[in-house]
Phi, psi and omega in degrees: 000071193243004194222119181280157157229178167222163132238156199231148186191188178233133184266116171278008179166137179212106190262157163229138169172158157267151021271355187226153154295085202260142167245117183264089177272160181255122166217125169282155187276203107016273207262013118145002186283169206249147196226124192279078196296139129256126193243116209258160132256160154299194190303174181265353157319266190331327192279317155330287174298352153274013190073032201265165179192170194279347175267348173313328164235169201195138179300136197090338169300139184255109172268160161242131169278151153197142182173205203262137180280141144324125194291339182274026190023056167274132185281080186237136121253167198250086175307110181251000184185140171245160196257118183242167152346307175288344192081043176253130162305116149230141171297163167243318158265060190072149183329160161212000000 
């Protein structure tokens, strides 16, 4: 996890629970085929005190992620920021 990326996708799932916040995105590749994210947060404390709530995504939302891929290039990210619809940033670890 040495290179931040982004991806832009429809979030197809979204649990809050602990220990991790998990996001399930839809990203289209290049050639338009669609490709299958899980996309991580910390606990939903921490995601809280960042203004996060269990209602913050809805299934169809289109985001942009951006945080670090698993080095073994799996589409697993590790999430330091979202994009939301509206273009409002919200963070996981604090303001940045």
């Amino acid at each position: 996890m040495s290179r931040e990326i982004t991806v832009k996708g429809t979030v197809t799932g979204y649990t809050w629970s602990n220990p991790h916040v998990m996001i399930d995105l839809d990203v289209k590749d290049a050639s338009g085929k669609i490709e299958k994210w899980d996309v991580g947060g910390p606990s939903t404390t921490r995601m809280a005190g960042n203004g996060w709530d269990r209602t913050t995504l809805k299934m169809g939302d289109a985001i942009t992620a951006i945080g670090y891929r698993f080095s073994d290039g799996s589409n697993i990210l590790r999430l330091q920021k979202v994009v939301m619809p509206s273009g409002k940033e919200m963070f996981l670890y604090g303001r940045q």
